[in-house]
VEXFILUM-751828 format. One line per 8 residues: their letters; for each residue x, y negated, z negated of C-alpha. Coordinates in nm, 3 decimals, always signed. Example, Ala and Ser with C-alpha at 12.3 -4.5 7.8 and 13.67 -1.06 7.14 Angstrom:
# VEXFILUM-751828
as = +1.230:+0.450:-0.780 ~ +1.367:+0.106:-0.714 .
END
This chain:
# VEXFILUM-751828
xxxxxxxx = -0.512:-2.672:+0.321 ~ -0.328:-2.332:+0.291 ~ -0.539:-2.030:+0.352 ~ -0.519:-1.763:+0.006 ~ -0.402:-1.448:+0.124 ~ -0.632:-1.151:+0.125 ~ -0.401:-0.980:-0.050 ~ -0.176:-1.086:-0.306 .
xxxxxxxx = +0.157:-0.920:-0.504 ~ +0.397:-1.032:-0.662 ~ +0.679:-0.889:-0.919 ~ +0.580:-0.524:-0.865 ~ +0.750:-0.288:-1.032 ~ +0.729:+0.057:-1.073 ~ +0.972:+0.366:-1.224 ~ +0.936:+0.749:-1.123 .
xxxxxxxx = +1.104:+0.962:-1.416 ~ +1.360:+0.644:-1.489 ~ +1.443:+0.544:-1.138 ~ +1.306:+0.220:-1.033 ~ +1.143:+0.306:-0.680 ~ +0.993:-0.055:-0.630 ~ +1.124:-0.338:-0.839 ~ +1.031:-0.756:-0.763 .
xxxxxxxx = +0.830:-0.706:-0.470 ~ +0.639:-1.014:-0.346 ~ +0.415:-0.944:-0.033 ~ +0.150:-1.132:+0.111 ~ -0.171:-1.024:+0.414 ~ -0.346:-1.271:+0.533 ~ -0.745:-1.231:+0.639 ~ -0.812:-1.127:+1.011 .
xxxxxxxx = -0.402:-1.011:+1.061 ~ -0.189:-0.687:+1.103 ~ +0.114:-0.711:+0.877 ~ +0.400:-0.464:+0.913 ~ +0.565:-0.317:+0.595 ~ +0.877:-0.131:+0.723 ~ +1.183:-0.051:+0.587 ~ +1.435:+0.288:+0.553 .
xxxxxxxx = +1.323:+0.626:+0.383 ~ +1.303:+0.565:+0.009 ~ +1.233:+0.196:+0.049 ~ +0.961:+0.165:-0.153 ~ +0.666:+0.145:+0.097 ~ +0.466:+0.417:-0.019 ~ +0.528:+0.340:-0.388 ~ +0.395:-0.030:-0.262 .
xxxxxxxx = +0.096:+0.146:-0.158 ~ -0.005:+0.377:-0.450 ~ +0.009:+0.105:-0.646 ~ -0.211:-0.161:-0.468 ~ -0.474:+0.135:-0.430 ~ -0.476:+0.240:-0.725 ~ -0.297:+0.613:-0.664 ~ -0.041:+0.473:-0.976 .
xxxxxxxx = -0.016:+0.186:-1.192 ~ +0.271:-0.006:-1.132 ~ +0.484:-0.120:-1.454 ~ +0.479:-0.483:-1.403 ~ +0.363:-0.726:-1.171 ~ +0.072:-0.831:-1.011 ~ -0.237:-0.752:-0.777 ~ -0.477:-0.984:-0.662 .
xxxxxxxx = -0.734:-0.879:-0.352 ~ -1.009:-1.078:-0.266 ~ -0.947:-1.326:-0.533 ~ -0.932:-1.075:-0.813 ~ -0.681:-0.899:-1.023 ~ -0.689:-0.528:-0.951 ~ -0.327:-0.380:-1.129 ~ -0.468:-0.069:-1.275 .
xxxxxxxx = -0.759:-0.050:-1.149 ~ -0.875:+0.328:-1.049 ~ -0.842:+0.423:-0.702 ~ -1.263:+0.446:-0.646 ~ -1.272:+0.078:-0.785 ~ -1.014:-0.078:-0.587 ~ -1.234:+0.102:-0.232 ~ -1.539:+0.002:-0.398 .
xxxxxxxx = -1.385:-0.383:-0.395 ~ -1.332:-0.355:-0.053 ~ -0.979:-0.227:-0.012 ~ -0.935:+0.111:+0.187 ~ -0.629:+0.302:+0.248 ~ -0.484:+0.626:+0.494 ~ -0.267:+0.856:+0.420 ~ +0.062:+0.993:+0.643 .
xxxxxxxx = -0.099:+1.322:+0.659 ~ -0.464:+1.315:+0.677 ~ -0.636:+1.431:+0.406 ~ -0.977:+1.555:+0.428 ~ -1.198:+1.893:+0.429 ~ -1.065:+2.109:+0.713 ~ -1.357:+2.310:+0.753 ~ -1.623:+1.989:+0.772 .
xxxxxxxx = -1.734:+1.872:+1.068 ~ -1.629:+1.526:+1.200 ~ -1.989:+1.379:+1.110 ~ -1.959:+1.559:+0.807 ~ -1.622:+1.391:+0.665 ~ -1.738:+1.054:+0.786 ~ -2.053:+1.111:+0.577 ~ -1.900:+1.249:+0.308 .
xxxxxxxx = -1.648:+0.922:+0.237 ~ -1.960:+0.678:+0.317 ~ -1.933:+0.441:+0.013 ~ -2.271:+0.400:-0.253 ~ -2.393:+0.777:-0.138 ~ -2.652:+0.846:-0.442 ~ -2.838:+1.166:-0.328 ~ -2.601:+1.392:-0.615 .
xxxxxxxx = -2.785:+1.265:-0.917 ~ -3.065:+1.471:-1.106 ~ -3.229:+1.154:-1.173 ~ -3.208:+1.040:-0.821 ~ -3.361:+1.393:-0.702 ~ -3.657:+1.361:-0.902 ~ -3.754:+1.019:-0.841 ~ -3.605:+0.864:-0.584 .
xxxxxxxx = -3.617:+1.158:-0.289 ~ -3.762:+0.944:-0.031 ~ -3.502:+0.658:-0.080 ~ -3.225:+0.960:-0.108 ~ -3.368:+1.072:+0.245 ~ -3.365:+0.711:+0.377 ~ -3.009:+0.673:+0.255 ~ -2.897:+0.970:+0.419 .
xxxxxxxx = -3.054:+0.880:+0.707 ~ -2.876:+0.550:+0.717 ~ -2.525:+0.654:+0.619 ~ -2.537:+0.920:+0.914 ~ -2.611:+0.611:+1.149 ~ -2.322:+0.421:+1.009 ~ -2.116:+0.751:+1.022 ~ -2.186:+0.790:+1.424 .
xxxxxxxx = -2.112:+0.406:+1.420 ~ -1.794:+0.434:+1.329 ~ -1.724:+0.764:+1.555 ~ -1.858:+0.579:+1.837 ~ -1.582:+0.246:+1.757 ~ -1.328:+0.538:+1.729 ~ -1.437:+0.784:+2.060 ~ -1.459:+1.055:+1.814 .
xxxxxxxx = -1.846:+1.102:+1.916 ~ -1.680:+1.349:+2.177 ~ -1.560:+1.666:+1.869 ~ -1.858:+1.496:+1.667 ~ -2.004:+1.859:+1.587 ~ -1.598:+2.035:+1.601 ~ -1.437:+2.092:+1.249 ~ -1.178:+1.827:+1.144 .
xxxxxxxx = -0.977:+2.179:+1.134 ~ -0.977:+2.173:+1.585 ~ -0.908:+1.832:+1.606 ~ -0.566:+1.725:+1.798 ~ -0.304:+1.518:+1.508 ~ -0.387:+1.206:+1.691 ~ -0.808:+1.293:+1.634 ~ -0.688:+1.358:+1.310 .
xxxxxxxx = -0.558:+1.004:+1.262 ~ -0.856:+0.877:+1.433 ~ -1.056:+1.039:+1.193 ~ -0.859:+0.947:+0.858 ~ -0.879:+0.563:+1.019 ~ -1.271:+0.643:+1.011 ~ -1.290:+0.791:+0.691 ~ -1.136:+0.402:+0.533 .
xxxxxxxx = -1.425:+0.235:+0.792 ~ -1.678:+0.457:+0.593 ~ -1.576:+0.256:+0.262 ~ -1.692:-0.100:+0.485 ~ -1.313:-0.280:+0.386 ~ -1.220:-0.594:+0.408 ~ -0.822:-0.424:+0.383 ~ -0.700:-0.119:+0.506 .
xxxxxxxx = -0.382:+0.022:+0.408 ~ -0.240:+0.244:+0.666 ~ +0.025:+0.487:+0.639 ~ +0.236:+0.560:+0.989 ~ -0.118:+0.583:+1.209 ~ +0.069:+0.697:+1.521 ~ +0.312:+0.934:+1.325 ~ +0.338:+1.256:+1.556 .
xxxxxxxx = +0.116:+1.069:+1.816 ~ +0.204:+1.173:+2.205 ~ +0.270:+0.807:+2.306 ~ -0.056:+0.749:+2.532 ~ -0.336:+0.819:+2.248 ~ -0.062:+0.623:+2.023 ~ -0.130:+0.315:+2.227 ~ -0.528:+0.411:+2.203 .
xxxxxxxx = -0.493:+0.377:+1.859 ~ -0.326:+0.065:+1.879 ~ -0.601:-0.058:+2.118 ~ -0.820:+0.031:+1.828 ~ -0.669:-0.127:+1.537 ~ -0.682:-0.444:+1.756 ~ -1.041:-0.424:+1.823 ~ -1.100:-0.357:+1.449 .
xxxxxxxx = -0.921:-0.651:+1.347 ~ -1.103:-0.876:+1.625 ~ -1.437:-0.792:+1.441 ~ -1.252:-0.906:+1.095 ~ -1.087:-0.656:+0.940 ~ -0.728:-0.714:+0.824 ~ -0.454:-0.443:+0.816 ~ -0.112:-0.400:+0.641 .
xxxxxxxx = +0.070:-0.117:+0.809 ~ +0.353:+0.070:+0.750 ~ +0.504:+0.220:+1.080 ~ +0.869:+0.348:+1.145 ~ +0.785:+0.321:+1.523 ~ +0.876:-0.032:+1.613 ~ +0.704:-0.041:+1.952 ~ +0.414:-0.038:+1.785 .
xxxxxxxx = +0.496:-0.300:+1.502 ~ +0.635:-0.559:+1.751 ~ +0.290:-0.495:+1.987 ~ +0.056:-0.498:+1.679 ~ +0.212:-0.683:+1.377 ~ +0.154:-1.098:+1.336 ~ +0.356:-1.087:+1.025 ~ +0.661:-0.816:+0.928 .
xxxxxxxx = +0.770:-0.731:+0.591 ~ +1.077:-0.539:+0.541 ~ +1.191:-0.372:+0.199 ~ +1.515:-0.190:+0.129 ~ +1.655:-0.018:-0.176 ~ +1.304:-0.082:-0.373 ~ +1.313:-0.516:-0.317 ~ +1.206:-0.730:-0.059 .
xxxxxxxx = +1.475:-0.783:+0.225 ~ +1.331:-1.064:+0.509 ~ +0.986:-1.120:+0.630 ~ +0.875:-1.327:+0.906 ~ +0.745:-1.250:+1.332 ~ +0.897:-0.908:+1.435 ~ +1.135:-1.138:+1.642 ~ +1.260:-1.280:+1.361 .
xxxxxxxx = +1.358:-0.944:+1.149 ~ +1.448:-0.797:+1.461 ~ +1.739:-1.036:+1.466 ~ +1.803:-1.105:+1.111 ~ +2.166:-0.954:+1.056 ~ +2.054:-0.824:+0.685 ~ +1.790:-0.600:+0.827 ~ +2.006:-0.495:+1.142 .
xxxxxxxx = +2.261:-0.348:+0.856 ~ +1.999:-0.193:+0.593 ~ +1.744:-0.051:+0.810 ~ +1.915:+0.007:+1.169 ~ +2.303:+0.023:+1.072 ~ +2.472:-0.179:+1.353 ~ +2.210:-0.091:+1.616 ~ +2.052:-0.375:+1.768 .
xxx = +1.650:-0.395:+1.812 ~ +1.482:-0.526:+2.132 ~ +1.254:-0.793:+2.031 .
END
């Protein structure tokens, strides 16, 4: 029997202002795998992105994650059905502490109603309590416990990654878009992160990655999509796109990968 994808789109389309930035895509991520979504600036990748989290609707197409149809769906829904995403530059509050921007982006936080406040403050208290244990958690899986206390503000750009990768954990995913993880990475905490997204995915997460660093797609990607000009191009093992004469020309020009 053939395993459903985690992740499911087909036909997606989507205009910016008239020009079609994403048009027919089909893409697939299987549970428990890294998948690769590469291609040259203006592609389509990011568009690809917005629209599966929710950032903009796409025109046509569709969505499915986890079994369900989520085209449209707002941002805060799509996290709340499991599906996480990073950004290229890490967004967060400068001036919050590590544990403070891991607690912040813990999912089913309920301590800001009025409601809540009156009646509930023990169970507020409890849940507090609890998300701050899943918030070290997650530093601890990351070796962020280290700038714990520092403001996201001090932290180097890889910690910065580091901590926009545990910001997603915070949301408990079963999918985590990310967006160029080792971007401006010196290359040894670039393969730490690797070693991390590895060990995430061994405990059962699933990834779908875009990266313009192909060291790191062949070492971490099962599966490779590549887009060009807004469509699909190839897919298949990095091996395979790496020597797939359509990609050399639209992505690398004539220059030959090492796969």
């Amino acid at each position: 029997m053939l395993e459903v994808a985690l992740l499911e789109v087909r036909g997606l389309a989507r205009s910016f202002y008239g020009v079609q930035a994403v048009r027919g895509v089909d893409l697939d991520v299987e549970a428990g795998r890294i998948t690769g979504l590469i291609g040259p600036n203006g592609a389509g990748k990011t568009t690809v992105f917005n629209c599966v989290s929710g950032v903009v609707p796409p025109d046509a197409g569709g969505i499915r994650f986890d079994g369900r149809d989520i085209a449209g769906w707002r941002p805060d829904r799509v996290t709340q059905a499991g599906l996480a995403r990073t950004f290229q530059i890490a967004r967060g509050f400068p001036q919050l502490t590590v544990l403070e921007n891991l607690m912040l982006y813990g999912r089913d936080q309920r301590g800001e109603g009025v409601m809540a406040a009156m009646f509930a403050r023990s169970l507020v208290a409890r849940q507090e309590d609890e998300l701050r244990e899943r918030a070290l958690a997650v530093a601890h899986r990351l070796s962020l416990m280290p700038v714990i206390d520092n403001l996201a503000a001090e932290l180097s750009g890889g910690q910065k990654k580091l901590l926009e990768i545990g910001r997603a954990l915070m949301a408990r995913p079963k999918l985590i878009l990310l967006d160029e993880p080792v971007a401006g990475v010196n290359p040894s905490l670039a393969k730490e992160i690797e070693g991390r997204l590895r060990g995430l995915v061994a405990e059962g997460l699933s990834i779908l990655l875009i990266e313009h660093h192909m060291d790191t797609i062949a070492q971490l990607c099962d599966q490779v999509i590549v887009l060009a000009q807004g469509t699909n191009l190839a897919a298949g093992t990095f091996t395979q796109i790496a020597n797939d004469a359509r990609v050399q020309e639209a992505y690398m020009g004539h220059r030959r990968w090492s796969a």
